[in-house]
Backbone as CSV, one residue per row, in Angstrom:
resi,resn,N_x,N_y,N_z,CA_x,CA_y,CA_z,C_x,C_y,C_z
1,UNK,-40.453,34.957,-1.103,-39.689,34.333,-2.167,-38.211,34.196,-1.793
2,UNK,-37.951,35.122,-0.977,-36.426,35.163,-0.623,-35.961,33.881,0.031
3,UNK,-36.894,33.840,1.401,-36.637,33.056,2.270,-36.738,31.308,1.895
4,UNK,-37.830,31.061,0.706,-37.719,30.225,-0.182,-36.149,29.912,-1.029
5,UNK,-35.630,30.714,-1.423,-34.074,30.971,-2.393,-33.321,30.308,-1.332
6,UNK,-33.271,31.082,-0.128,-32.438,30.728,1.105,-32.470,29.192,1.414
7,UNK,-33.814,28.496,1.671,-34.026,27.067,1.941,-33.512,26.291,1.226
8,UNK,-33.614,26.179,-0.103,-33.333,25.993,-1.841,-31.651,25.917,-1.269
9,UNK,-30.787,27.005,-1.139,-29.679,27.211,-1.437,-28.995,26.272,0.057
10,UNK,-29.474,26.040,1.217,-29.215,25.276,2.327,-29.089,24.002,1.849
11,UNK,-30.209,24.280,1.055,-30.375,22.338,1.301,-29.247,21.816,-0.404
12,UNK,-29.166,23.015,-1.381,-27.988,22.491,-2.039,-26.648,22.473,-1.600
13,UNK,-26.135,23.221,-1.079,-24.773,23.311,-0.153,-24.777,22.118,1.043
14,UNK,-26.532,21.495,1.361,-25.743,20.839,2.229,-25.386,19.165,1.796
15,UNK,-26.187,19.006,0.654,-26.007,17.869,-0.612,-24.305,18.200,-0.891
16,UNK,-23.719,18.519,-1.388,-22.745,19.310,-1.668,-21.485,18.936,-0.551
17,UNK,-22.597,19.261,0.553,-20.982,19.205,1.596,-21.027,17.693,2.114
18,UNK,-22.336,17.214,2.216,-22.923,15.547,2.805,-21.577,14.700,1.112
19,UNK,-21.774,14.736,-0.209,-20.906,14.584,-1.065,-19.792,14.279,-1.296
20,UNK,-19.117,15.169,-0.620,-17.348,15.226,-0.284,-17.231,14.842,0.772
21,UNK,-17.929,14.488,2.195,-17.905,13.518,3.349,-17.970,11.862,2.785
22,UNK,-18.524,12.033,1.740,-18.749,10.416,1.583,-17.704,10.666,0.553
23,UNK,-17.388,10.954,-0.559,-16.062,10.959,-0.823,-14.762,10.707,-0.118
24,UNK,-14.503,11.362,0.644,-12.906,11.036,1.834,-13.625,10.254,2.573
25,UNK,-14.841,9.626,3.324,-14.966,8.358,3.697,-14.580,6.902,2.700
26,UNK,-15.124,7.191,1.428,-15.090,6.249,0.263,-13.651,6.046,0.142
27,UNK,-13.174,6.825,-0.020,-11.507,7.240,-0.315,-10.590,6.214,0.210
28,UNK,-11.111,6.328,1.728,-10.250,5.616,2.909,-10.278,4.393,2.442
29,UNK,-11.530,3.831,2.485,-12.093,2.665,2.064,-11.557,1.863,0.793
30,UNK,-11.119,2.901,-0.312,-10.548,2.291,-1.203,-8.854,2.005,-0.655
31,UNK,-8.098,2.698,-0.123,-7.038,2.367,0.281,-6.844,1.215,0.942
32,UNK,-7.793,0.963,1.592,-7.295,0.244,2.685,-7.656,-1.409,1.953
33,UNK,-8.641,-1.298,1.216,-8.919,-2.418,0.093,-7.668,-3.352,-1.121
34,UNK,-7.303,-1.516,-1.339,-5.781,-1.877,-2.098,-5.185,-2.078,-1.329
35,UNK,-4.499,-2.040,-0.031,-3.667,-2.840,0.527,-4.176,-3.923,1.237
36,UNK,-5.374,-4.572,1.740,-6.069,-5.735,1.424,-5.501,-6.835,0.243
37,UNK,-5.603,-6.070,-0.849,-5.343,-7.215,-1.947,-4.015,-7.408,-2.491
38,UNK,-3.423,-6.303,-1.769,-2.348,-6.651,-2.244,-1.068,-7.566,-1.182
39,UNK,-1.969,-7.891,-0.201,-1.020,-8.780,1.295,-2.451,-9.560,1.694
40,UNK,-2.931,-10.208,1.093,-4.195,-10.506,1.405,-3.528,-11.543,3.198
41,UNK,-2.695,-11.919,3.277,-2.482,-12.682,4.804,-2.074,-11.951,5.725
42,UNK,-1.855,-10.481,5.596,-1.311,-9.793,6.556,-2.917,-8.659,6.740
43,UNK,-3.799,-8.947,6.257,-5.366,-7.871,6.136,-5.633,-8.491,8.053
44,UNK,-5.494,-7.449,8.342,-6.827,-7.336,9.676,-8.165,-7.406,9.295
45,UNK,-8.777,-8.139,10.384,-10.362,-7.850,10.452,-10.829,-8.871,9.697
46,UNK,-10.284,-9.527,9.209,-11.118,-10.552,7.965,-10.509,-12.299,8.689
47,UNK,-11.301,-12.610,9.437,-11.542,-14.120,9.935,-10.532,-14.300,11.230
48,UNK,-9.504,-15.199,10.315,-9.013,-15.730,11.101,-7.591,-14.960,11.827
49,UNK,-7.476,-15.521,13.437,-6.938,-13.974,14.188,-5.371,-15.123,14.341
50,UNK,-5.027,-16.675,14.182,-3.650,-16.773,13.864,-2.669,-16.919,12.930
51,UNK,-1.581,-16.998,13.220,-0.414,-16.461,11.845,-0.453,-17.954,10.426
52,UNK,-1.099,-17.082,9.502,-0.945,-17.636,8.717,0.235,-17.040,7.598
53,UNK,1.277,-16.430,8.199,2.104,-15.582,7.125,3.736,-17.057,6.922
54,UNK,3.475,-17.759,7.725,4.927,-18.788,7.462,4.074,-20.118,8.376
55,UNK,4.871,-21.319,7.299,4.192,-22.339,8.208,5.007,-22.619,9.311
56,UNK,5.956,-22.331,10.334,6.505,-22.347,11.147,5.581,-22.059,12.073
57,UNK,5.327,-20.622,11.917,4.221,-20.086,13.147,2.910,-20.912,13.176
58,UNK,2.536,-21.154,12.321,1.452,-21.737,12.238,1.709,-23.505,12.974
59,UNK,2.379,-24.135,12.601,2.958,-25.166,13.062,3.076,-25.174,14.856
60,UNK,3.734,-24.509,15.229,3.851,-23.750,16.897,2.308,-23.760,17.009
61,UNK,1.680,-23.447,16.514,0.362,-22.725,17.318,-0.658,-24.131,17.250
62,UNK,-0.501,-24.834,16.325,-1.346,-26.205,16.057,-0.677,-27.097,17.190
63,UNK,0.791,-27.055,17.275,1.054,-28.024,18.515,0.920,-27.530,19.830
64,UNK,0.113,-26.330,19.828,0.673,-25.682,21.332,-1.067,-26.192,21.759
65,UNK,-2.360,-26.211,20.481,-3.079,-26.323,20.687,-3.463,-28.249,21.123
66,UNK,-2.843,-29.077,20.514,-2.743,-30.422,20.671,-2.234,-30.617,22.032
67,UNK,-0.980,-30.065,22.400,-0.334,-30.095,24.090,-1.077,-29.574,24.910
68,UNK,-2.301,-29.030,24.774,-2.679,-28.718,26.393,-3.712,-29.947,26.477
69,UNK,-4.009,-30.109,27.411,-4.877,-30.966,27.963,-6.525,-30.387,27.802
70,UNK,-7.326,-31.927,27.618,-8.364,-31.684,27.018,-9.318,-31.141,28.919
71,UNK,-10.397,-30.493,28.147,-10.853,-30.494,29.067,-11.937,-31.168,29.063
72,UNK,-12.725,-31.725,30.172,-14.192,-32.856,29.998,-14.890,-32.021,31.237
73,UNK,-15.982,-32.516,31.176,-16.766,-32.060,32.658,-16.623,-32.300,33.625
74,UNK,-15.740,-33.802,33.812,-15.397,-33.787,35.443,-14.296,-33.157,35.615
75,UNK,-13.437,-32.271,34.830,-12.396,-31.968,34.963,-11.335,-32.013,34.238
76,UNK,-9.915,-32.000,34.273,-8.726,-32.034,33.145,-8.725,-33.526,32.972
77,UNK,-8.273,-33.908,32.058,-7.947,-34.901,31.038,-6.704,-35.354,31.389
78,UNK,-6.093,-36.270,31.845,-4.511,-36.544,31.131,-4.051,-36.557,30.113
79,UNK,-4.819,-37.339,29.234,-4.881,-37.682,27.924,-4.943,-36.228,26.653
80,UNK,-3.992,-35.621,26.052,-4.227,-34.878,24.895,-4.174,-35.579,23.613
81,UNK,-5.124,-34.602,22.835,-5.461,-35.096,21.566,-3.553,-35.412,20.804
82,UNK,-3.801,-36.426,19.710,-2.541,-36.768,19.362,-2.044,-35.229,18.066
83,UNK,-0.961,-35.595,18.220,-0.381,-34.313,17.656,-0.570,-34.755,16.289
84,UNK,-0.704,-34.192,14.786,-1.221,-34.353,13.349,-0.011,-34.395,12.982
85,UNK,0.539,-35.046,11.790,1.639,-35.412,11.624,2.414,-34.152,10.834
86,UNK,3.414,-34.225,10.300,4.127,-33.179,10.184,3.385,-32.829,8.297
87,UNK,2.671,-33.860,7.293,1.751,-34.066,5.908,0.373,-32.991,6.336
88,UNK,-0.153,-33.814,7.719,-1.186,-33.128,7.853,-1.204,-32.075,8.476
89,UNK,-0.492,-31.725,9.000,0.067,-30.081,9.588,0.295,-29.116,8.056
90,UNK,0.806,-29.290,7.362,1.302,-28.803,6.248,-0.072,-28.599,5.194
91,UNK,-0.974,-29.711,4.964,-2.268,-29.538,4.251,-3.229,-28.773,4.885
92,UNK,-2.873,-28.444,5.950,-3.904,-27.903,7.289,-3.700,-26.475,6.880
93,UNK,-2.192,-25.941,6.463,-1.663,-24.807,6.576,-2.026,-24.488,5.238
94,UNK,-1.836,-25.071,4.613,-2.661,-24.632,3.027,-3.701,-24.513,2.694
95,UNK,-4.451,-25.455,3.207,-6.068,-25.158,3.252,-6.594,-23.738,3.799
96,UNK,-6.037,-23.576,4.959,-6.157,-22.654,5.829,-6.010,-21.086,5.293
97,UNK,-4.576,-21.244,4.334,-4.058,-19.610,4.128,-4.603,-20.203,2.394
98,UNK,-4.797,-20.801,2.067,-5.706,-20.681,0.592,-7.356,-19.900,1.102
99,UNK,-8.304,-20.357,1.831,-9.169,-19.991,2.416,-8.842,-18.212,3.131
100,UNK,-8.130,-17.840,3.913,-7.708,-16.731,3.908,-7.898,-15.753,3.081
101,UNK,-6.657,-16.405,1.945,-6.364,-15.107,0.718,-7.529,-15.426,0.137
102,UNK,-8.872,-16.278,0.102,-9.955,-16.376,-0.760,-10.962,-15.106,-0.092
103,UNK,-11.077,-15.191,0.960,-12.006,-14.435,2.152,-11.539,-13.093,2.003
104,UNK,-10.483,-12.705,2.382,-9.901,-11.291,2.252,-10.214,-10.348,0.393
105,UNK,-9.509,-11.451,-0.619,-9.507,-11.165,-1.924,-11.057,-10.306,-1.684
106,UNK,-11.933,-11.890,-1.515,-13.999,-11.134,-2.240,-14.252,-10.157,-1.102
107,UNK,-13.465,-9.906,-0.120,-14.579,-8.625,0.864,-13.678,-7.363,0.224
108,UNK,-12.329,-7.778,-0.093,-11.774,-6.324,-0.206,-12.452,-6.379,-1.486
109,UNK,-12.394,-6.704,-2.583,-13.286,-6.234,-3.743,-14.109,-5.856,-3.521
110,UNK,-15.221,-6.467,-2.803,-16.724,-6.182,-2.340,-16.400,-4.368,-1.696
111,UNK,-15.485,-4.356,-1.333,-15.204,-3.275,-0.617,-15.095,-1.762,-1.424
112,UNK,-13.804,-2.696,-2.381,-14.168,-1.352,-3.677,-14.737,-1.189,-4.334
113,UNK,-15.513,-2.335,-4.645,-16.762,-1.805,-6.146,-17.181,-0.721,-5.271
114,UNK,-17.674,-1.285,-3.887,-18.961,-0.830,-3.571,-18.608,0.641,-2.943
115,UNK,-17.192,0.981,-3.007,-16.545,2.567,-2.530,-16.583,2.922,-3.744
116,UNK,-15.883,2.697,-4.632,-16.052,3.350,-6.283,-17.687,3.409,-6.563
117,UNK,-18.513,3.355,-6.679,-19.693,3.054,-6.977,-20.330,4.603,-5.963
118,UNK,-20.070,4.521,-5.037,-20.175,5.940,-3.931,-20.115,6.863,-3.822
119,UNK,-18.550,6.789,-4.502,-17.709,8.197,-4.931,-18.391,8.338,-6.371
120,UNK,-18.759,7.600,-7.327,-19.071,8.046,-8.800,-20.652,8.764,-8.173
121,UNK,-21.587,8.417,-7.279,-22.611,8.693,-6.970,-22.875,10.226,-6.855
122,UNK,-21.574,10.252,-5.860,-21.861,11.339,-4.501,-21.178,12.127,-5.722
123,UNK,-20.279,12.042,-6.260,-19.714,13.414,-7.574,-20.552,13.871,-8.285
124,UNK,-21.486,12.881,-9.118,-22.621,13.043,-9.677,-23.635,13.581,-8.863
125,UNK,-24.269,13.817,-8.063,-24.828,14.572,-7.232,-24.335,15.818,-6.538
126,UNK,-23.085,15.827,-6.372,-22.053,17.106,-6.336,-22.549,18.096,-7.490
127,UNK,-21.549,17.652,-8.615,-21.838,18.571,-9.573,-23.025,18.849,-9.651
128,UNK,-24.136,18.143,-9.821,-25.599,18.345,-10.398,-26.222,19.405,-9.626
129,UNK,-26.120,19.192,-7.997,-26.256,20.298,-7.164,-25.879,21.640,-7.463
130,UNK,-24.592,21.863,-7.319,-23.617,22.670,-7.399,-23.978,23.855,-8.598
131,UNK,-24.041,22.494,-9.962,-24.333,23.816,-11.523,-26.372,24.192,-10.593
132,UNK,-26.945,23.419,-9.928,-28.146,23.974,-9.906,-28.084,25.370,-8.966
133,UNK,-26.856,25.085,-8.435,-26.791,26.288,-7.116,-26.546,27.865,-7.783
134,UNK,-25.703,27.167,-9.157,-24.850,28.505,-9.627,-25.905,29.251,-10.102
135,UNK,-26.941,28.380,-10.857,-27.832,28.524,-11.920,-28.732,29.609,-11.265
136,UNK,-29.315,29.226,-10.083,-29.961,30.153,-8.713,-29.119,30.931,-8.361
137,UNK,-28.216,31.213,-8.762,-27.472,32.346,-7.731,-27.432,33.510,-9.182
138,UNK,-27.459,33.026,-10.532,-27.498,33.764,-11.548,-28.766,34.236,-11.789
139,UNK,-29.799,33.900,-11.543,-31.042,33.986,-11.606,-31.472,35.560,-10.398
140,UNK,-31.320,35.020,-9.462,-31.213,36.832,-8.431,-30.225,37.310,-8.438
């Protein structure tokens, strides 16, 4: 019977400690969500890897991509694509960082429901453990 109590009491402590690992994992997760939404053009990891924070940079990087020479299969091109005018450079840049802050906004949400939702889990299974542990430890 003992060695039964003992198994019982392992496997609640280790619910318990598995709990508060996913807690400070969840945790992180929510931070990093709130600052996600709150700079949604400055978020790593979510799409697109050039500067959409000023249309200047962005501007540079669309003409740097128009100036090189195309490439074909027999080889380089003379010919580069024509440069987009200074209207369509500008609608390009809006489209672009509207799409951005849209992409970043739904994953970082997606991010916290689904960390809040984790942490309410893993607490609720904390405690529930925990009063069952005490309950067994009052019992012998």
């Amino acid at each position: 019977m003992a060695n039964t109590n003992r198994i019982a009491q392992a496997y609640g402590y280790a619910v318990c400690f598995i709990a508060v690992v996913a807690i400070l994992i969840s945790s992180q997760s929510i931070v990093r969500s709130l600052f996600d939404l709150s700079d949604p053009l400055r978020s790593e990891g979510y799409g697109r890897s050039g500067p959409l924070t000023s249309y200047s940079a962005f501007k540079r990087e669309q003409l740097q991509r128009t100036n090189v020479p195309m490439r074909t299969r027999t080889g380089i091109s003379d010919t580069a694509a024509a440069p987009p005018t200074e209207t369509e450079l500008r609608q390009m840049f809006e489209d672009e960082r509207l799409d951005q802050i849209g992409n970043v906004r739904f994953r970082a949400m997606k991010t916290l429901v689904s960390s809040v939702l984790l942490i309410m889990i893993a607490i609720a299974l904390f405690f529930i453990h925990w009063r069952w542990l005490r309950r067994e430890d009052l019992k012998s």
